[in-house]
N, C-alpha and C positions, 0 to 999 in steps of 0.2 A: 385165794382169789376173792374180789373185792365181790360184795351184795349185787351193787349192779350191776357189774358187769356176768356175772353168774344168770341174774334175770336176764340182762338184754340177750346173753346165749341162749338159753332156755327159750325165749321169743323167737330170735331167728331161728331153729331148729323147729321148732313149732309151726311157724310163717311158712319156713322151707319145706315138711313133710304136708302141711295144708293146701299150698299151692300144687304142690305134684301130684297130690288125691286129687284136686279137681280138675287138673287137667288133663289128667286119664279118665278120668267118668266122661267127660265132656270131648275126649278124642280130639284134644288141644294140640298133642304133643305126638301123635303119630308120625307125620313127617318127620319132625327131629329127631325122634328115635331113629326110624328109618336110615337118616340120613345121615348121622355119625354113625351108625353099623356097619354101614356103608362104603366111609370114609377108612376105620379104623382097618374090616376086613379088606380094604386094599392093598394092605401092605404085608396080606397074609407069604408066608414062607416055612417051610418044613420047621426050619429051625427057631422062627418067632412062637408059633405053633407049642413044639414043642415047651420053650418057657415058659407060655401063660397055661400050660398045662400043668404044669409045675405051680405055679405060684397060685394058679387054681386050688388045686390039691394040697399048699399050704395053709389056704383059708378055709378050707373040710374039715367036718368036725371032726373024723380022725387024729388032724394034725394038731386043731386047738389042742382036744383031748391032751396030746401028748404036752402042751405045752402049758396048760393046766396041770399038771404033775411034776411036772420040772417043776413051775415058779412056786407052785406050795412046798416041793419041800424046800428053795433057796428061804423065800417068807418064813418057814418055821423053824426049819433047823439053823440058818446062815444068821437070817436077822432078827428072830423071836417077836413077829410083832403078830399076835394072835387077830387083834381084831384089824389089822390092814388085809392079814389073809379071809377075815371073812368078810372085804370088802370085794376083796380082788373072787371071791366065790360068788359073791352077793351079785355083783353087777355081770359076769357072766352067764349067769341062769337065767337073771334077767333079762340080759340080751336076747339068749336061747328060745326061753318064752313068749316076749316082745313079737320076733320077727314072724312068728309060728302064727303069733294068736292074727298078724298084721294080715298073712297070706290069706287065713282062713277066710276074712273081712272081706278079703277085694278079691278075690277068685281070677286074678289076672292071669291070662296062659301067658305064655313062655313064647318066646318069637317062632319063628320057623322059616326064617330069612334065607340063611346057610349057620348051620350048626356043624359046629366041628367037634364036639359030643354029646352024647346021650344022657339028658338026666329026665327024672319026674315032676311032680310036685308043680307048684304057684311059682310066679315069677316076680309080685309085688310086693313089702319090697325085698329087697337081694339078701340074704339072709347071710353069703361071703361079705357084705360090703359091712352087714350092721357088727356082725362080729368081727371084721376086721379093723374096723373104729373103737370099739369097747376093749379086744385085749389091748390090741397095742395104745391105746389111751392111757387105758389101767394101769398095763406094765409101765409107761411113761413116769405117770404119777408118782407111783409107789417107790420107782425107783431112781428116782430124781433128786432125793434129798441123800442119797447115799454113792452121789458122786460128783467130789470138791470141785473138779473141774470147768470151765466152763467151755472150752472146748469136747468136753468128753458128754456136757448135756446137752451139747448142741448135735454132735453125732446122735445121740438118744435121738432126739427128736426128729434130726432127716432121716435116722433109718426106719422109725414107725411109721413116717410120712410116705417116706416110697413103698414101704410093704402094705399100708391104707390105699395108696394109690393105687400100685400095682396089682392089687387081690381085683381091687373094682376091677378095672379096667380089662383084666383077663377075660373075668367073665362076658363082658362085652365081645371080645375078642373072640373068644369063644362061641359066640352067637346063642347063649342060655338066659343071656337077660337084656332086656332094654337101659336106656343110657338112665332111661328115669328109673330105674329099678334100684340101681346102685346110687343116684343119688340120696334117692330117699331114703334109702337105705343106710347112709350117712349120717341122714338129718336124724332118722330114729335111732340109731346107735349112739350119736353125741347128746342128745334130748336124754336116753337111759344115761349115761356116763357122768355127766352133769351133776342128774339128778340126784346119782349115787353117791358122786364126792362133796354133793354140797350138804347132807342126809348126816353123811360119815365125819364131815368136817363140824356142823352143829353140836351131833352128840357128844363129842370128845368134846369141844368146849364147852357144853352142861355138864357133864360127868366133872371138868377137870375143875369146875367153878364150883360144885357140891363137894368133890374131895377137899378140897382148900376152906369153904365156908366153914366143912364140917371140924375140920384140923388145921386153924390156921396158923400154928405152930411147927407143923409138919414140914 
């Protein structure tokens, strides 16, 4: 990824988790919260219900968990790339921590609109949304060079798209967070994911420019 397009990302991600801080301190964005929850829980149904309960429960840290275990051993044992899997570790802690240390900050409760379940905890921002941006980002990344196709990286990417999409969106559905919760919660998971592949990408081209200076016979 080219230098500035990495910064112009990095800005908008920035721009976009700034603007959605100030317009919850400022009770900006009340109505519109409101009012797509509103919209979305219209088309509530046993069985729509049911799916974003599912695909809730696929953005639980139970499920990452599990999917953090899967991709470390494909990473370790399938494809041997030690330091992609401590990228692919790196940027999920950080995400982890990220949305933790965000809640603590902004003590934003939780709607109480119609909630169709039960959870605890802060509501700003969506802690399903940041993590649902950073794995499937990561996984994207990491696994993008290791398939020739360009039909097959195109599936890659709408299926991260819709599982990003879809995790938010439950939660909404769901009535446990506001619209601005999961956005922002976007903007700080791609703001981390960025930061981490531009970190990861740097280092390997020092490293690979010192191995080479040092052996340029190698």
């Amino acid at each position: 990824m080219h230098s500035k397009l990495r910064f112009l990302l990095l800005l908008i991600t920035l721009v976009g988790f700034g603007s959605m801080t100030l317009l919850i301190k400022e009770n900006d964005i009340v109505y519109f919260d409101k009012a797509i929850i509103s919209f979305i829980q219209s088309f509530e149904t046993p069985f729509l219900t049911s799916t974003m309960k599912f695909f809730s429960f696929i953005g639980s840290g139970s499920s990452i968990n599990f999917i953090v275990i899967i991709s470390i051993i494909v990473l370790y044992f399938f494809f041997h790339h030690r330091s992609e899997l401590l990228l692919f570790i790196l940027v999920l802690m950080g995400s982890h921590y990220l949305f933790r240390l965000l809640k603590e900050i902004f003590h934003r409760a939780r709607p109480d609109l119609h909630r169709l379940i039960e959870i605890g905890g802060y509501s700003f921002p969506s802690g399903h949304a940041t993590n649902a941006i950073t794995v499937y980002g990561i996984l994207s990344f990491l696994l993008w060079r290791y398939i020739p196709t360009r039909w097959g990286r195109s599936l890659l990417v709408i299926f991260s798209t819709i599982m990003i999409l879809t995790i938010g969106f439950s939660r909404i559905y769901l009535g446990v967070h506001y619209p601005s919760d999961v956005i922002a919660g976007y903007f700080a998971g791609a703001f981390w994911l960025i930061t981490s592949i531009w970190g990861f990408q740097f280092l390997k081209e020092k490293i690979h420019e010192r191995t080479h200076t040092k052996y340029p016979y190698i």
